[in-house]
Every structure is written in C-alpha cells, then in structure tokens.
N, CA, C and O atoms as a GROMACS GRO file, in nm:
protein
  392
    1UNK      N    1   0.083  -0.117   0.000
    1UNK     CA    2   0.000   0.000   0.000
    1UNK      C    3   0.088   0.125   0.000
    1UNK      O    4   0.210   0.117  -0.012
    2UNK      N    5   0.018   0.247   0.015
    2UNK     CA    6   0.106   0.396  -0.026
    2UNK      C    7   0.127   0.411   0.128
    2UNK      O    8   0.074   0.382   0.235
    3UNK      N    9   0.250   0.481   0.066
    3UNK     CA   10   0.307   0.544   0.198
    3UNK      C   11   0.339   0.718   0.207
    3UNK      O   12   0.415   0.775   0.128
    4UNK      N   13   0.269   0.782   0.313
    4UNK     CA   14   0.302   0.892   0.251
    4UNK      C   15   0.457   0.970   0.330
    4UNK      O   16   0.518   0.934   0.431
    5UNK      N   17   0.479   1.066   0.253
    5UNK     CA   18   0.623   1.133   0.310
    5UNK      C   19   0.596   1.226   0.388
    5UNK      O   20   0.525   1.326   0.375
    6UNK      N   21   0.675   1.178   0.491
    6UNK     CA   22   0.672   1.217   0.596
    6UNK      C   23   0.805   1.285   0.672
    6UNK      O   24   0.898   1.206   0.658
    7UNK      N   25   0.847   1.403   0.748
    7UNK     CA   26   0.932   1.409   0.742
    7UNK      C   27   0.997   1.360   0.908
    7UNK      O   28   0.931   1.274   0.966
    8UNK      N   29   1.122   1.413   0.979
    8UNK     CA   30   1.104   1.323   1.130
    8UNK      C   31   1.027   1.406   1.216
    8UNK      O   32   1.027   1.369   1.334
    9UNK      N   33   0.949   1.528   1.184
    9UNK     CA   34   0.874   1.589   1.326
    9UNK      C   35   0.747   1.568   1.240
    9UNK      O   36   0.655   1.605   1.313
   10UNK      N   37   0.689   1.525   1.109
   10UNK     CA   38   0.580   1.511   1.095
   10UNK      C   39   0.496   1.616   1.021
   10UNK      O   40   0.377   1.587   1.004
   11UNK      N   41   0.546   1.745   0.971
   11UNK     CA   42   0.544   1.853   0.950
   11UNK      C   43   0.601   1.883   0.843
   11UNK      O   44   0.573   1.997   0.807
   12UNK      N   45   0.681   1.821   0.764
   12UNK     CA   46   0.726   1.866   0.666
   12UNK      C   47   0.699   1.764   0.540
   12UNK      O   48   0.798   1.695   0.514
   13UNK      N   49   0.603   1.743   0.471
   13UNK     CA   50   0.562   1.705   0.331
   13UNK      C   51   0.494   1.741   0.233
   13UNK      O   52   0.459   1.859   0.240
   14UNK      N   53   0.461   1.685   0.143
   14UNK     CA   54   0.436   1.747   0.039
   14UNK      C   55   0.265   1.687   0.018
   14UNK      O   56   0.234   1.569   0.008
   15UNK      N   57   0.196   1.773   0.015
   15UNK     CA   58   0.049   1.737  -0.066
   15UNK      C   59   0.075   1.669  -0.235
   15UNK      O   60   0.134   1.720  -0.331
   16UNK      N   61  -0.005   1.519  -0.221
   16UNK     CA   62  -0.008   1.509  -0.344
   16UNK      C   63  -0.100   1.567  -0.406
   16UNK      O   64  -0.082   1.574  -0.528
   17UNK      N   65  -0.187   1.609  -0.367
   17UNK     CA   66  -0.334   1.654  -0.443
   17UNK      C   67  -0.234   1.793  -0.517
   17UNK      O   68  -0.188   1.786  -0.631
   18UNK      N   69  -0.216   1.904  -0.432
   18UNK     CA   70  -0.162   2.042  -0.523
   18UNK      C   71  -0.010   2.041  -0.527
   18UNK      O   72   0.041   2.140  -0.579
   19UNK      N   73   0.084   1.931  -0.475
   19UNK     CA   74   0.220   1.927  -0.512
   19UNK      C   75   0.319   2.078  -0.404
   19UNK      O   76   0.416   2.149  -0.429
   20UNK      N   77   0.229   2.066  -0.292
   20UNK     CA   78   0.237   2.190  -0.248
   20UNK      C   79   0.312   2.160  -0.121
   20UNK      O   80   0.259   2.065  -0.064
   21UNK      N   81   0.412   2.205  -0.061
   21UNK     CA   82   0.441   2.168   0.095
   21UNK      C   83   0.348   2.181   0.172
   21UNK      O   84   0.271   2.274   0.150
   22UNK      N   85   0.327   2.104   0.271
   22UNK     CA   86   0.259   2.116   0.402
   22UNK      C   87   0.300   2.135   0.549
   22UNK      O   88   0.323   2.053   0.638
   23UNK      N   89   0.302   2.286   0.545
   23UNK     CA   90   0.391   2.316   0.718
   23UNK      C   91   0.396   2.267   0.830
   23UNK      O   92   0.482   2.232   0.911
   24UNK      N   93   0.230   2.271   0.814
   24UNK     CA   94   0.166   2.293   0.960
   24UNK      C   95   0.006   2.200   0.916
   24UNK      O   96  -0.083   2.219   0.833
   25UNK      N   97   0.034   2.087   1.030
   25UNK     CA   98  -0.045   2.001   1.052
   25UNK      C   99  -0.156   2.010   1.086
   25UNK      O  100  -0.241   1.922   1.072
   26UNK      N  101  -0.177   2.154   1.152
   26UNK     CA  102  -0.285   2.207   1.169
   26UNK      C  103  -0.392   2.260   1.045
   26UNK      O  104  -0.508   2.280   1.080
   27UNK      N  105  -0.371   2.273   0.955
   27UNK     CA  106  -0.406   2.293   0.814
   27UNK      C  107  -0.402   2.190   0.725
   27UNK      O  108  -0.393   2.237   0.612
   28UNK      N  109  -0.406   2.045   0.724
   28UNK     CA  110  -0.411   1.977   0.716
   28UNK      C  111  -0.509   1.846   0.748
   28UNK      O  112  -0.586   1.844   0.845
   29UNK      N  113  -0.497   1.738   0.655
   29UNK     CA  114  -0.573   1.604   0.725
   29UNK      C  115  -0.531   1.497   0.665
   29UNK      O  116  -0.484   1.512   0.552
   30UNK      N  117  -0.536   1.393   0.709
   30UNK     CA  118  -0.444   1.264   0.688
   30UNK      C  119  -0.598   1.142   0.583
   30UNK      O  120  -0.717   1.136   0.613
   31UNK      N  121  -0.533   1.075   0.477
   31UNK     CA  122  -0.631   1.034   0.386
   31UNK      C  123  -0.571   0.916   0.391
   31UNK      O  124  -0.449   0.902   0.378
   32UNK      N  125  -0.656   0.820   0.412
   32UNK     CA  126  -0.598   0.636   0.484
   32UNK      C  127  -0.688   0.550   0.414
   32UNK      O  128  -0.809   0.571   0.398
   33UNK      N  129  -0.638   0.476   0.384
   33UNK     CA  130  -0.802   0.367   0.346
   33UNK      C  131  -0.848   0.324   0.489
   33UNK      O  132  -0.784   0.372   0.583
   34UNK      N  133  -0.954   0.238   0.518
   34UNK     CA  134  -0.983   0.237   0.635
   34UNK      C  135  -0.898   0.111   0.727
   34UNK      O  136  -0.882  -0.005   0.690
   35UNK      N  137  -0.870   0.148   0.800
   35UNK     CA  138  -0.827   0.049   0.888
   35UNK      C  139  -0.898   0.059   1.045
   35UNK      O  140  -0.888   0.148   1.130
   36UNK      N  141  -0.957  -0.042   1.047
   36UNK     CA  142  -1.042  -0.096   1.196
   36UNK      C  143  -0.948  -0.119   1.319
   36UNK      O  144  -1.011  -0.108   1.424
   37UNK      N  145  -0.824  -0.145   1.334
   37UNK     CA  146  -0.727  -0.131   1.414
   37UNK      C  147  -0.771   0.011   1.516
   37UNK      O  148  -0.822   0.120   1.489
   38UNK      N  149  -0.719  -0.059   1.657
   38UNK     CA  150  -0.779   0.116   1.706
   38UNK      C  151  -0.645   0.143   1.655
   38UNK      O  152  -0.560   0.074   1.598
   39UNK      N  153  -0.654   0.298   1.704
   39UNK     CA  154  -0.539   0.434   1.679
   39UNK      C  155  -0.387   0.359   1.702
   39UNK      O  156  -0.295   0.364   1.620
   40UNK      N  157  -0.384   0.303   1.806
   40UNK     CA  158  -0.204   0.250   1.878
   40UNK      C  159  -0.185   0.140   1.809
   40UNK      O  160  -0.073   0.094   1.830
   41UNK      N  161  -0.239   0.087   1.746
   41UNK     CA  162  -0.180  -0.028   1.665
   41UNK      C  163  -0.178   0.034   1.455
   41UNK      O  164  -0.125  -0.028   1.363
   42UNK      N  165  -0.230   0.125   1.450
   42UNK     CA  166  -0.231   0.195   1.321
   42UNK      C  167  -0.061   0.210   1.273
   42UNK      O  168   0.014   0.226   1.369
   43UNK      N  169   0.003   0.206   1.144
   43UNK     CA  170   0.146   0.271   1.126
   43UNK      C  171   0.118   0.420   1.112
   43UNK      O  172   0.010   0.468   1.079
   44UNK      N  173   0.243   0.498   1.145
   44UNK     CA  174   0.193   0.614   1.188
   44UNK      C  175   0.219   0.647   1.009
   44UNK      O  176   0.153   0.750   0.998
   45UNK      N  177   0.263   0.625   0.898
   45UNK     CA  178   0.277   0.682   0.790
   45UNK      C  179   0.176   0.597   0.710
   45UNK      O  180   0.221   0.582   0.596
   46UNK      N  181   0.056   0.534   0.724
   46UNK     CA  182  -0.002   0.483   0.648
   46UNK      C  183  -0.108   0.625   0.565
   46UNK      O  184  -0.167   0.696   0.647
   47UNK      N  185  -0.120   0.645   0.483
   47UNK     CA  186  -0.202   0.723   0.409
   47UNK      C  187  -0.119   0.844   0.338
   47UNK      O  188   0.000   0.844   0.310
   48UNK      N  189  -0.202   0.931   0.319
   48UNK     CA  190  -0.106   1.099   0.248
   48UNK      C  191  -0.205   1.203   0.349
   48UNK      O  192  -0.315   1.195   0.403
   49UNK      N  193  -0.102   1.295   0.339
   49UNK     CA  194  -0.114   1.456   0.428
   49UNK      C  195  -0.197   1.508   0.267
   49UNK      O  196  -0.167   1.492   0.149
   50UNK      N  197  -0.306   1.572   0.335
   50UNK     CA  198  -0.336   1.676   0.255
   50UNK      C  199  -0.409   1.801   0.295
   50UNK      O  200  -0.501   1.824   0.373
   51UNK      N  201  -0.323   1.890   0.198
   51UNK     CA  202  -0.404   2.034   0.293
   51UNK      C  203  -0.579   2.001   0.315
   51UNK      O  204  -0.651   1.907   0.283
   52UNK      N  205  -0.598   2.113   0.375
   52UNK     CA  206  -0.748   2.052   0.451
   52UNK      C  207  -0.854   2.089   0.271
   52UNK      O  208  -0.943   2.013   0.235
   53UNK      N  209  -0.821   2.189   0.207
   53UNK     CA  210  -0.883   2.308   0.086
   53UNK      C  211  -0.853   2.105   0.012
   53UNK      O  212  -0.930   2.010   0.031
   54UNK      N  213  -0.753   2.104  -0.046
   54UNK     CA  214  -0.709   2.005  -0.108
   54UNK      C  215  -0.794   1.871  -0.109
   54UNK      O  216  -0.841   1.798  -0.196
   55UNK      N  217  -0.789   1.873   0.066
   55UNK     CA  218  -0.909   1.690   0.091
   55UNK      C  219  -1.062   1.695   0.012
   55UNK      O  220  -1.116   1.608  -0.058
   56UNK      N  221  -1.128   1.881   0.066
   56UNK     CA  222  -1.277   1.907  -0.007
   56UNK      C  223  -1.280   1.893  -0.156
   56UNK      O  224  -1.366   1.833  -0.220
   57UNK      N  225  -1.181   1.951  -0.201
   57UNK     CA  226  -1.132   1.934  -0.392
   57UNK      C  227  -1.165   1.724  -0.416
   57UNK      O  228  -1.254   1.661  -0.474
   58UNK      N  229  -1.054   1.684  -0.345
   58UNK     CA  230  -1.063   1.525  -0.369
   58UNK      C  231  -1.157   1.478  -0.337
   58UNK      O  232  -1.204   1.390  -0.408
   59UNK      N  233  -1.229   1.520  -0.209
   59UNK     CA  234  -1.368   1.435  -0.229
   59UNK      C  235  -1.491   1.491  -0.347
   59UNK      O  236  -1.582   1.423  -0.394
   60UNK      N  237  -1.466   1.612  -0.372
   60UNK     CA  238  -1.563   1.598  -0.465
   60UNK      C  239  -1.523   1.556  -0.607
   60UNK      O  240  -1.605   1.558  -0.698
   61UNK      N  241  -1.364   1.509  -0.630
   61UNK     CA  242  -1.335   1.434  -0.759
   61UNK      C  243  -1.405   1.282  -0.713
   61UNK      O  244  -1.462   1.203  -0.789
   62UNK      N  245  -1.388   1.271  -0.602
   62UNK     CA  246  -1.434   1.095  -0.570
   62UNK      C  247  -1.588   1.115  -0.623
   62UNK      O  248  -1.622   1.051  -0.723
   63UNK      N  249  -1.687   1.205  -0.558
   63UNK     CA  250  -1.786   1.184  -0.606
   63UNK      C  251  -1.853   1.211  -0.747
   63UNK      O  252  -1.961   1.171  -0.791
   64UNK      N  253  -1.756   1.289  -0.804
   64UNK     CA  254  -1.762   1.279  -0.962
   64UNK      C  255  -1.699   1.128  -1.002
   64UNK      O  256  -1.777   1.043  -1.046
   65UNK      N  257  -1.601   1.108  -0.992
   65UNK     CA  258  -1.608   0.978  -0.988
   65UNK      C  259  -1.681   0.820  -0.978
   65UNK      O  260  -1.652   0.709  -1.023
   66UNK      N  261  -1.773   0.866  -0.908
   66UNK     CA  262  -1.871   0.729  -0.852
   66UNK      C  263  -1.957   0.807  -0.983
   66UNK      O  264  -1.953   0.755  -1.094
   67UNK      N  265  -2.014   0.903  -0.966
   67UNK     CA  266  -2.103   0.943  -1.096
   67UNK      C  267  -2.084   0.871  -1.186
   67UNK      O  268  -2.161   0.780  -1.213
   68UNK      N  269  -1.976   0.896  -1.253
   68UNK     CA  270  -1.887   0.867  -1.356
   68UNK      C  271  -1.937   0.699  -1.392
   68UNK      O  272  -2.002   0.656  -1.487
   69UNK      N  273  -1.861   0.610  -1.245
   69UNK     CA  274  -1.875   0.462  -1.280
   69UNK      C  275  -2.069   0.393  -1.318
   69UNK      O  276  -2.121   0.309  -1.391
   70UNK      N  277  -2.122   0.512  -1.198
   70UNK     CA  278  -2.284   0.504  -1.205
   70UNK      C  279  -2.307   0.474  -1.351
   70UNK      O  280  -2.342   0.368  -1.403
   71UNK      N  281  -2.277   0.601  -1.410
   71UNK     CA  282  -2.290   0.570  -1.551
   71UNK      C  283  -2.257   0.471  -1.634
   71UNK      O  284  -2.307   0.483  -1.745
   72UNK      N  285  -2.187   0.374  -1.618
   72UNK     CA  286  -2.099   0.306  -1.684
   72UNK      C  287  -1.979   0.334  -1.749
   72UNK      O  288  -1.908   0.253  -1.808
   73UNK      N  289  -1.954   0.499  -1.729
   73UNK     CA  290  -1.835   0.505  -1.825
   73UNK      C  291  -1.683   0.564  -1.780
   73UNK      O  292  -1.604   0.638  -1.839
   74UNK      N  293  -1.677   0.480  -1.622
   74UNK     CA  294  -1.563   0.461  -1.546
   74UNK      C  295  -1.451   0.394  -1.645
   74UNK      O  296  -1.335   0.432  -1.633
   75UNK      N  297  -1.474   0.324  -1.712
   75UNK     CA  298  -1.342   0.200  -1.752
   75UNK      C  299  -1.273   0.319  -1.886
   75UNK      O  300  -1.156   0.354  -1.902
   76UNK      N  301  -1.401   0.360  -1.968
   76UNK     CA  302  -1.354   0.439  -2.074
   76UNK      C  303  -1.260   0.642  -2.014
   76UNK      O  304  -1.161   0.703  -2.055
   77UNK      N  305  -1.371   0.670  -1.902
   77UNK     CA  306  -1.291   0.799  -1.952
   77UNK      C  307  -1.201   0.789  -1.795
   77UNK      O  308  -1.128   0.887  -1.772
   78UNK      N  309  -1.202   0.684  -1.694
   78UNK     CA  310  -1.091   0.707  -1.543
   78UNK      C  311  -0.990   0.566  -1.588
   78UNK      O  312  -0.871   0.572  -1.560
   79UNK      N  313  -1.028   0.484  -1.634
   79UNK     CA  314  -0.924   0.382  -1.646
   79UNK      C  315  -0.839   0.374  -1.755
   79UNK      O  316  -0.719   0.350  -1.747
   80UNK      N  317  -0.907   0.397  -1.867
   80UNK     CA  318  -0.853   0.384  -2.043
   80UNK      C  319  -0.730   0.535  -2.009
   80UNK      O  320  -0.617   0.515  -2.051
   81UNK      N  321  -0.754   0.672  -1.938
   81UNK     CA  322  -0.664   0.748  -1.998
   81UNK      C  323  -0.525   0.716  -1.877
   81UNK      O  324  -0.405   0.732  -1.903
   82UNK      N  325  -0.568   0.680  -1.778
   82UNK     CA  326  -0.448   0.634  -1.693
   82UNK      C  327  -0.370   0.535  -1.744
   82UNK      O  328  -0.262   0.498  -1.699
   83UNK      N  329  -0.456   0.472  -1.884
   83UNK     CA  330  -0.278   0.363  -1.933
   83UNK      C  331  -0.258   0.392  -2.063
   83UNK      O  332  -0.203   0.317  -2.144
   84UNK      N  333  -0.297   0.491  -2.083
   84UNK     CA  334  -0.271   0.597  -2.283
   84UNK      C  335  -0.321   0.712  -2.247
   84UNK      O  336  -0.376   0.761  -2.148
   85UNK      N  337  -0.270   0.757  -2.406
   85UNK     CA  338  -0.292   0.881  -2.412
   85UNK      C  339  -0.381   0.867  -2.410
   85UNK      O  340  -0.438   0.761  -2.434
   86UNK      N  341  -0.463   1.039  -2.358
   86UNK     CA  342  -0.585   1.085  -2.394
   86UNK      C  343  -0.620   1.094  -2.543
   86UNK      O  344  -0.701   1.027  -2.608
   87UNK      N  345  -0.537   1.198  -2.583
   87UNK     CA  346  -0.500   1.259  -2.720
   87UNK      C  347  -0.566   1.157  -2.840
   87UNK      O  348  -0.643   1.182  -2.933
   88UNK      N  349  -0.498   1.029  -2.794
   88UNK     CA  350  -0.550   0.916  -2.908
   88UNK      C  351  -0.702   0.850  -2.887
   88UNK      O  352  -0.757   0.773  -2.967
   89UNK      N  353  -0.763   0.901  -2.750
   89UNK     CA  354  -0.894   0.844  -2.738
   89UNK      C  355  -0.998   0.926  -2.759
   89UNK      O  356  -1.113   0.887  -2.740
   90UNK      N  357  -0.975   1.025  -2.793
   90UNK     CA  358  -1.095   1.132  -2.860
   90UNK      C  359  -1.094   1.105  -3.011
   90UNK      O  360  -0.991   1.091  -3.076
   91UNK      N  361  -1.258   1.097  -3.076
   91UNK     CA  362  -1.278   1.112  -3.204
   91UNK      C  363  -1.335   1.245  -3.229
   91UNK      O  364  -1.454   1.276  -3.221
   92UNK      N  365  -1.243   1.312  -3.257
   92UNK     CA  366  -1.355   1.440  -3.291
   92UNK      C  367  -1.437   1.416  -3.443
   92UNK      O  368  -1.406   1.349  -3.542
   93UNK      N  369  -1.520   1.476  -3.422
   93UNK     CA  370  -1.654   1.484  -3.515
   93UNK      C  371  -1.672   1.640  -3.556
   93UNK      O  372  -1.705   1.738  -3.489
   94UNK      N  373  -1.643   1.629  -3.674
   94UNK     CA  374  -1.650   1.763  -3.730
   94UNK      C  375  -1.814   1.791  -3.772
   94UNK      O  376  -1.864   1.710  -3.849
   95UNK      N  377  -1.883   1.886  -3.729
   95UNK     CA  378  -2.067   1.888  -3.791
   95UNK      C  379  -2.041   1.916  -3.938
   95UNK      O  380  -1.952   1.986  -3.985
   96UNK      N  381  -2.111   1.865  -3.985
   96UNK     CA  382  -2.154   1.870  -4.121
   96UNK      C  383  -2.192   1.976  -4.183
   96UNK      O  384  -2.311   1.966  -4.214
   97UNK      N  385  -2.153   2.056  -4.209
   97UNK     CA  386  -2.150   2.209  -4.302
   97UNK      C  387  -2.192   2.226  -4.382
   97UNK      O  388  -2.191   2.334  -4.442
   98UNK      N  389  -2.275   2.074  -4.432
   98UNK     CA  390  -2.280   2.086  -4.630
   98UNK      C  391  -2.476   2.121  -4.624
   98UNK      O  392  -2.539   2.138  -4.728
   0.00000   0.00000   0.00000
C-alpha cells in the first residue's frame, strides 16, 4: 500500500493533491483507506497529508467519480486514460457544413 512522506517531526511534506508543501499540521488532514485497528496499533505513515482546501477538492473528484462509474463510463474515460494517451482516445466529429 502507499506510503506517505513524511518528514522526522511530521510537519514537513508534500500534498499530493496540489504538489504543495505542508507546514503545519494544523491545516491539514491525513487520507488512509480504512483500517479498523484502534489508533495504537495503526502505522503512523499509512495514508497521504493533505491540505485541509485540497481533501474538499478530492472528495468531490471521488464523487464525480462514482457518478462517472454510475454511468458506466468509469473503464472508458478514469481507467482507459491512466494507461494511454488521452489525445488518441478522442474522435472528434467535425458537424456537417454541407
């Protein structure tokens, strides 16, 4: 599983969401898949730091996302461009002028 970077007081990494440092933990929130473990048995670097602005942005890509699969067309426009280009999976359609 991911591990996120962490630095040794805990305070110094990088948001993957905006590629942005993260100072202060206080502005911040930690994104984990779930683990049922209480708190003291958790690893303390399991998940990613992300600014707090950053986590509201990602959850509402997640829920565009589920939209997305709702529809059926998760595999074509979230899975197909993560292993090719985009570029080559658009047909554009020129309208008919005549």
């Amino acid at each position: 599983m991911e591990k996120s970077r962490h630095g040794d007081d805990g305070c110094s990494s990088t948001c993957p969401w905006c590629a942005e440092g993260i100072d202060h933990l206080s502005n911040s929130v930690r994104i984990a898949p779930p683990d049922r473990r209480p708190p003291e048995h958790r690893p303390d670097d399991w998940g990613w730091q992300l600014h707090t602005d950053c986590a509201a942005e990602w959850r509402e890509f997640v829920t565009h996302l589920r939209t997305i699969a709702g529809r059926g067309a998760f595999r074509t426009l979230v899975e197909g461009p993560l292993s090719g280009d985009v570029n080559d999976m658009v047909e554009w359609e020129l309208p008919d002028t005549s």
